[in-house]
N, C-alpha and C positions, 0 to 999 in steps of 0.2 A: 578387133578381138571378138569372136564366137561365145556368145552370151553361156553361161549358164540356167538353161529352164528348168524352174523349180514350179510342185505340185504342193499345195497343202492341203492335208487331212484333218480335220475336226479344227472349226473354227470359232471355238468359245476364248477365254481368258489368252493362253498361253499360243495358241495356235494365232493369234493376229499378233502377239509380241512378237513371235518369229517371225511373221509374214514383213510386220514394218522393220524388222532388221535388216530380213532379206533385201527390204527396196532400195537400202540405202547403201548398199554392194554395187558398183558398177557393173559389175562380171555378171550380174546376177537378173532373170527378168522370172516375175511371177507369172505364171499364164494361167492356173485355174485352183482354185478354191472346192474344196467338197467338205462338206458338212450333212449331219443327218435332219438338221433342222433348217436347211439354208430356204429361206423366202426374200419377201422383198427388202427386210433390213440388212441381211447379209449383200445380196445384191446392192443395194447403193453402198454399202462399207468397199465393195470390191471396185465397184467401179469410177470412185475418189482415189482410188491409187492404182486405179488404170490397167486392172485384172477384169478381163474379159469372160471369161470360164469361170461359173458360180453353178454348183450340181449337189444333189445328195446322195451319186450316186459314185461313191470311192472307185467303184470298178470301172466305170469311166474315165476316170480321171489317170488311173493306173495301165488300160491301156492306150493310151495316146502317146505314140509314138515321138512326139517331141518334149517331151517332157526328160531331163534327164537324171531329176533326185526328185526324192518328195522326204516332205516331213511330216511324221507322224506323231499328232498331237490325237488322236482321238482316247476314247475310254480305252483302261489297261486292257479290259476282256477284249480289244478288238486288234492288241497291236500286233501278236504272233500270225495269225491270218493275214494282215497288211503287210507286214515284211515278207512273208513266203510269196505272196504274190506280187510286191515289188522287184524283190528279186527275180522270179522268174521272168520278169519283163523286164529285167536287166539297168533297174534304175539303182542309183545309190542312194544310200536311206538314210536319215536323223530321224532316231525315236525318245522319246521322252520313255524318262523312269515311270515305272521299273517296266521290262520288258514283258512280263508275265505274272501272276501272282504263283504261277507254277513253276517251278525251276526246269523241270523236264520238257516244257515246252520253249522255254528260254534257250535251253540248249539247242533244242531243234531248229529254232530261227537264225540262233547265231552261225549253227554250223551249215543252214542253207546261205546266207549271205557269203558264209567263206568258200562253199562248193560252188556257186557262181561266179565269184570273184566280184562281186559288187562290195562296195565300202556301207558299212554298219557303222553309226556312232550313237551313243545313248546319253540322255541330258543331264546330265552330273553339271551343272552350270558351274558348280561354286568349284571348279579347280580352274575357271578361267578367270576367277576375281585376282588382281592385282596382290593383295594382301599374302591369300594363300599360294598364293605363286612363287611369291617371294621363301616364304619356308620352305617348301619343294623343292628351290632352289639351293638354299645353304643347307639342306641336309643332306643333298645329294652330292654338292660340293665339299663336305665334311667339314662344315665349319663348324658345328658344332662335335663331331665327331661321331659314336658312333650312337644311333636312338638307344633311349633308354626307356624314357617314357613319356606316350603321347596324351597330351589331355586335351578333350573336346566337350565344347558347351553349344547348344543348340534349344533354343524357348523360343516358343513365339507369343505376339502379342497379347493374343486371344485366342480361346479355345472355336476349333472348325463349327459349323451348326451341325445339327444332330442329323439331319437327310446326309451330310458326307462323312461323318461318322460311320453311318451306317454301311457305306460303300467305299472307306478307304483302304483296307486290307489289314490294317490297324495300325499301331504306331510304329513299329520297328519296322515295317514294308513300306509306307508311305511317309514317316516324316525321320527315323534314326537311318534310312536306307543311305540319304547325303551324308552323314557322317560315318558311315563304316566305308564308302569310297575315299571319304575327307583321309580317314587315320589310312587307308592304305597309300591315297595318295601321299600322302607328309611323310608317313614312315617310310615307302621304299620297300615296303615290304606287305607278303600277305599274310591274315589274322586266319589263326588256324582254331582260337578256339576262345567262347565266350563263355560267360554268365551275366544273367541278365534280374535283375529285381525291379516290379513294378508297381504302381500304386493308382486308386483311382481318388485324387485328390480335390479335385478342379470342380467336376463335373460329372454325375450318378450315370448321364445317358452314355456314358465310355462303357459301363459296367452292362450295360445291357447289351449292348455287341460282339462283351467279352474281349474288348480293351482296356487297357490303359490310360491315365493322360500326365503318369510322371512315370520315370524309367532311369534307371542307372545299368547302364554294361560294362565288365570288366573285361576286355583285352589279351590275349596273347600274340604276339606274331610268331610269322616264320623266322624273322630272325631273332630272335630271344628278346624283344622289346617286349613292354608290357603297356596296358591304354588303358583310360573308363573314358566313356562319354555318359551324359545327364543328358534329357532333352524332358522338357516341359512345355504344355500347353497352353499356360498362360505364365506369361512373367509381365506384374504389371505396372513393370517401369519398362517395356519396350520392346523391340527383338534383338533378342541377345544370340550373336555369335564370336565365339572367341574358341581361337586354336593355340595350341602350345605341345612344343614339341622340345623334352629335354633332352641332353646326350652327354658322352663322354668330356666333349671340351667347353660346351656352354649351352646356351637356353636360346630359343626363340619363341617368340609369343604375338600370336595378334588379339587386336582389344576391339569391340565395337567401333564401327562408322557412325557418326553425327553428321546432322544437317551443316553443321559448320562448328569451327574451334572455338568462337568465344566463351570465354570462362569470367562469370559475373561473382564478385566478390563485393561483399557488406558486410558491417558489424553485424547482421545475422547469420548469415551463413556463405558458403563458396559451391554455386552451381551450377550447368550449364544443361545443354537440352540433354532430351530423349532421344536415344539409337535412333536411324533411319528405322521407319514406322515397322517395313516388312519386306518380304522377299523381290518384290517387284523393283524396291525402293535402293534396296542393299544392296544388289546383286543386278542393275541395270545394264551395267558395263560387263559383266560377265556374260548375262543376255549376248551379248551385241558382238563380242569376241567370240565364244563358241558357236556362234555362227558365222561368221568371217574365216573361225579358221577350218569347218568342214567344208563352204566351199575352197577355200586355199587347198584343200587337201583333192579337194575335184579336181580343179584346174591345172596343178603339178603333179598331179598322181603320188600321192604323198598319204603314206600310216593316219587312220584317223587318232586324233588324241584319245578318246576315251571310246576305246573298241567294247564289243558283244561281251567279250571275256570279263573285262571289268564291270559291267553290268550285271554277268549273271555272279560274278565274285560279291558283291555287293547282296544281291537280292541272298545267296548262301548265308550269307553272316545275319541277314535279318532273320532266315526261316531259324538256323539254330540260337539264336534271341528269343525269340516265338515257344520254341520248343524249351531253351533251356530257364523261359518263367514259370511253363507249367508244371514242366518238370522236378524245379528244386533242384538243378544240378547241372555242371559247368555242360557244352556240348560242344562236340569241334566239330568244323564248319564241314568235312571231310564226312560226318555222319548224318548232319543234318536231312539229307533226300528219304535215304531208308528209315531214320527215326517215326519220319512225317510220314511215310507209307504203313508204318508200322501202328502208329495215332493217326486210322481212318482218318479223322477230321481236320487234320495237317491237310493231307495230299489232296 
């Protein structure tokens, strides 16, 4: 069997989770590493798992001819540049969220991957956790019938430090972005128009970036369902994720993952642990799937699951979030671009 050679791009946090996913793919052989910091630590991490090619220099790594995907894990400012030129050198891509902090450049990469014919897929992890899979499943199935309305909870442990604050795009771009793909994926549908209200609750250094770190969005779809998701910056009994999706003939709903089921009962009280800690923790198996199945999608020549379009679908609904807290009023995701051209400091 004719390996799959994989390239990766930025090698901090998220860029080695994929790399060790990648190795444990038979199909799959890692052959070179770029990073803008890569020295001698990168180098011995690369060369324990028997990746020969360690560079800082992406365009390297991009034209080498044997190489036949790469993943791009590097900073968002640098992903639309990485996919034009992956593409042109005719590799297939996995990028991590969000593609762009700019939508009009979002589009321009998604639509050079399609004009090349090379495969785009974007890191929406959590439609490949088992959980939310299974809602996806019976709603599309109509077990429940027809959506009515989607609810989504999203917190994490602890609030980001203030240096990624300062550079995350702010909440609805970098941490509500997984849940407006969450409700399109559950629904079936896409959201045509929000309202969003925010608060800075947590934490003053949010307010100086001109962020948020508590958020409520309300929902429209296209097909006349209606949603809110909440996400908070800190909930602090754990990471809380929970999805539910009502409809015509019944409910479905997922609850937090724990380290394990025991339920401890006393004449004081009835307990058990705290949520898996955080995203790495919750969402492993998702990891390890959406990467199995874009190379599956190499190898058979097969649709990736979560295409360019739903990436930039996603990043729409954050930009009119964005817009419709400054605003004071609902925005549909259809006006979102020109809105934010129109407010200089949108676009």
């Amino acid at each position: 069997m004719q390996k799959v050679k994989v390239g990766i791009i930025g090698a901090g946090r998220i860029g080695k989770i994929h790399t060790d996913n990648l190795l444990r793919l038979p199909q799959v052989e890692v052959v070179a590493v770029s990073d803008l910091f890569a020295g001698a630590e990168l180098e011995a991490w690369a060369a324990e798992r028997g990746i020969a090619a360690v560079t800082k220099d992406s365009g390297a790594l991009l034209a080498n001819p044997e190489i036949d995907a790469v993943f791009i894990c590097s900073s968002t400012d640098t992903h639309v540049p990485l996919i034009q030129q992956a593409a042109a050198s005719g590799k297939h891509i996995f990028c991590e969220k969000p593609v762009s902090m700019d939508i009009k450049q979002t589009m321009e990469a998604t639509r050079t991957a399609e004009e090349v014919g090379v495969k785009l897929q974007i890191g929406f992890n959590r439609r490949f956790d088992h959980n939310f899979k299974r809602i996806e499943g019976h709603v599309r199935d109509g077990t429940i019938g027809t959506p009515h309305i989607v609810k989504i909870t999203s917190r994490d442990p602890n609030p980001p430090h203030k240096d990624y604050i300062r550079v995350s795009g702010g909440m609805f771009m970098d941490m509500m972005i997984h849940d407006f793909d969450m409700a399109r994926f559950v629904s079936g549908s896409d959201i045509v128009e929000v309202y969003a209200q925010g608060a800075v609750l947590i934490d003053p250094a949010f307010a100086e970036y001109g962020d948020v770190d508590t958020a409520v969005v309300s929902l429209k779809f296209a097909n006349g369902a209606i949603g809110v998701i909440d996400n908070s910056r800190q909930a602090v009994y754990g990471y809380d994720q929970r999805v539910e999706v009502f409809g015509s003939k019944g409910l479905i709903a997922v609850t937090n993952d724990y380290p394990n089921t025991a339920e401890i009962s006393t004449a004081e009280a009835v307990y058990r642990d705290k949520p898996l800690h955080f995203f790495l923790e919750r969402y492993q198996a998702a990891y390890e799937e959406e990467t199995r199945m874009f190379i599956d999608c190499i190898v058979h020549d097969k649709p990736v699951p979560v295409s360019g379009i739903d990436g930039l679908s996603a990043e729409r609904a954050a930009l009119a979030a964005k817009l419709s807290l400054v605003l004071q009023r609902p925005v549909r995701t259809d006006e979102a671009v020109q809105l934010a051209e129109q407010h200089l400091h949108f676009a």
